[in-house]
N, C-alpha and C positions, 0 to 999 in steps of 0.2 A: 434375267437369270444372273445369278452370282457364282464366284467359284472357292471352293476351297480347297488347299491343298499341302496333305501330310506328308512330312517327308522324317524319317527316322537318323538318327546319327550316323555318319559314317563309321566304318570300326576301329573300334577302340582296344586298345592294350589286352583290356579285360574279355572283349568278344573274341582276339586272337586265341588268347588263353587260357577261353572258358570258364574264367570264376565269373562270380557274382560280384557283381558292383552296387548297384542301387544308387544311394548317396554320394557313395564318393566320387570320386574324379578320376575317370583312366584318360587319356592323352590320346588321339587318333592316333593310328599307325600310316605308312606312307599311305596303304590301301585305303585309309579310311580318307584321308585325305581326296586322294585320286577318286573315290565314289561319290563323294560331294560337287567336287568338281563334273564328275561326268552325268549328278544330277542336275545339277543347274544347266548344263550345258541342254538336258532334255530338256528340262521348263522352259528356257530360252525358246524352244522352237515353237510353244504352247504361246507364245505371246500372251500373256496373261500379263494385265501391270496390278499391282497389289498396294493397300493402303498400308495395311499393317503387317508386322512378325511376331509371333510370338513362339520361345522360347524357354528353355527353365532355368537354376541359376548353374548346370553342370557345365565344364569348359568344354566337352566333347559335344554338343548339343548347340552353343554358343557358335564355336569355333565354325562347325557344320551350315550354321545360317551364314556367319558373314561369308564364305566360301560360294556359298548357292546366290547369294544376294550379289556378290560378286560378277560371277558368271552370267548373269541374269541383267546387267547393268542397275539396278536397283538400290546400289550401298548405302544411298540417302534414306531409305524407309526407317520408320519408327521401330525399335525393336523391342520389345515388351519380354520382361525376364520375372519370371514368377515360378517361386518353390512350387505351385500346383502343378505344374507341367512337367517334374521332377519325376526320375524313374523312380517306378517301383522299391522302397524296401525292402533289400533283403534280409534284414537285423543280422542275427550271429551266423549266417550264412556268408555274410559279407566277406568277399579273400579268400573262398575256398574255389578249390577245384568243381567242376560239375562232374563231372565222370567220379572223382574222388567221394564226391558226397553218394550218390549212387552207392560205389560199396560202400558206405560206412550204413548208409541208413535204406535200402535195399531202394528197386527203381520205383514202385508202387509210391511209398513216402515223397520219394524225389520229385514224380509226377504230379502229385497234389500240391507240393508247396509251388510248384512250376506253374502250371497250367488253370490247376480248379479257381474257380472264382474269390471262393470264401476262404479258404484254407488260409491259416496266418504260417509264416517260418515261425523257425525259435526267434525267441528275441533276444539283441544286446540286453544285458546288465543294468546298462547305462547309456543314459544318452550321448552323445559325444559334442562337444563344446565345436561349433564354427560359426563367427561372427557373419556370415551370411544371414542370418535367421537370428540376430541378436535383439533386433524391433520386433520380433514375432510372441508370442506368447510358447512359453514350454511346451505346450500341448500340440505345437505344429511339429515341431520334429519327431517322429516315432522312432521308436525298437526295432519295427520290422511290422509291414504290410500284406495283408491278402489283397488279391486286385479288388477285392470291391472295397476296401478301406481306399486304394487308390481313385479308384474309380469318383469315391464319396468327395473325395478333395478336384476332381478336374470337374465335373459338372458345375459346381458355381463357378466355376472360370469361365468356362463356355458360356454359360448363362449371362455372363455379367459382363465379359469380354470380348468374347467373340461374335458370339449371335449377333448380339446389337447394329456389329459393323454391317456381317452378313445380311442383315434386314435392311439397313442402309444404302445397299447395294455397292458392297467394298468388298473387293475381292481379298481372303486373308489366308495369307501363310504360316503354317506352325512346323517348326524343326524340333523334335524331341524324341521319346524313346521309347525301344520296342513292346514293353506294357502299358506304359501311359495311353501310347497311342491307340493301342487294344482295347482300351479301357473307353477312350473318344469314339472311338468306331463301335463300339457296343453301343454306347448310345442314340450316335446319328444315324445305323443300320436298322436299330429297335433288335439287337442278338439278345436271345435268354441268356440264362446264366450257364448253361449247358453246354451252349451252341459256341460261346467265346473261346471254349479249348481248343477249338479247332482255324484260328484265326493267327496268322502269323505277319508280321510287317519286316521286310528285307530291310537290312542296313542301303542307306541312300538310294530308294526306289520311291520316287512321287508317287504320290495316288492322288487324283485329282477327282473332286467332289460337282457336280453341276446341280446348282439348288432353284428349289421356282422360290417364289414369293412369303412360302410361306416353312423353307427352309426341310422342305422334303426333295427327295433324290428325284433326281431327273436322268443325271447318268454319274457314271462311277468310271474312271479310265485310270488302270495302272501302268505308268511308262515305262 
């Protein structure tokens, strides 16, 4: 048996204060901090040792592993940082209020760009210029994401990244964000497109994966 295990960012600025993030960068707050901290400190008692981390390129998500990785003795592991593991864009949603966007575009709309699978936000204008993604082709950074556009970018990661290990028999960690990880759990649960509205991942709460052989579920423990 193998293990995996998701763990979501601690909170950040933007989860305090309810806007949308996506892309950009909000900063844990002391809480987000302190939830990192008190998951590693859970993993810790899971004695799980792990080959790899992987991550995406946002500092709240970053920040969040080496915290856990910390706690957990492990700060030597390889940490693996990739735009796929990237939350969700929200394009021109991005900096707004959630409750604000609500009245302006009533809850019905708000729920679909939130929740539904397919539904795209509005999108930026324009792309926005960050040399993170400067070796990438244009075509990697979007406007703004429905979760299966997201979704369409983390499966070859899994596929190419993570599986492999998992077949290996290496136990692997991913620290990232509360749609991406929506988005991963759609597929290693086998969730319709339907069924994912109803799937929610807490800020800094492990979920721990037990896989057989052939990388179907064995058990599922949420700490």
């Amino acid at each position: 048996m193998v293990k995996l295990v998701l763990i979501r960012h601690g909170q950040s600025i933007a989860n305090k204060e309810d806007v949308y993030t996506g892309w950009s960068d909000s900063p844990l707050t002391r809480k987000g901090i302190s939830q990192a901290r008190h998951a590693g400190k859970l993993l810790f008692h899971e004695k799980i040792n792990f080959s790899d981390v992987h991550t995406s390129v946002l500092v709240r998500a970053i920040k969040t592993a080496n915290i856990v990785l910390d706690e957990i003795g492990q700060s030597y592991l390889p940490i693996h940082k990739t735009w796929r593991l990237n939350e969700r864009h929200y394009g021109a949603l991005r900096g707004l209020n959630k409750k604000r966007t609500r009245e302006i575009y009533g809850e019905e709309q708000v729920a679909l760009w939130r929740r539904s699978f397919y539904t795209v936000p509005p999108l930026l204008e324009k792309i926005d210029h960050d040399r993170r993604y400067d070796c990438f082709p244009d075509v990697v950074v979007p406007r703004g994401e429905s979760l299966k556009m997201a979704y369409d970018r983390i499966v070859p990661y899994w596929t190419d990244g993570i599986a492999p290990k998992l077949l290996n028999g290496e136990n692997q960690l991913v620290v990232a964000h509360g749609s991406t990880l929506r988005a991963m759990i759609k597929f290693i649960e086998h969730i319709s497109d339907q069924g994912i509205d109803g799937v929610e991942v807490a800020n800094g709460t492990p979920i721990i994966y037990e896989l057989d052989h052939r990388l179907k579920i064995v058990e599922k423990k949420i700490l």
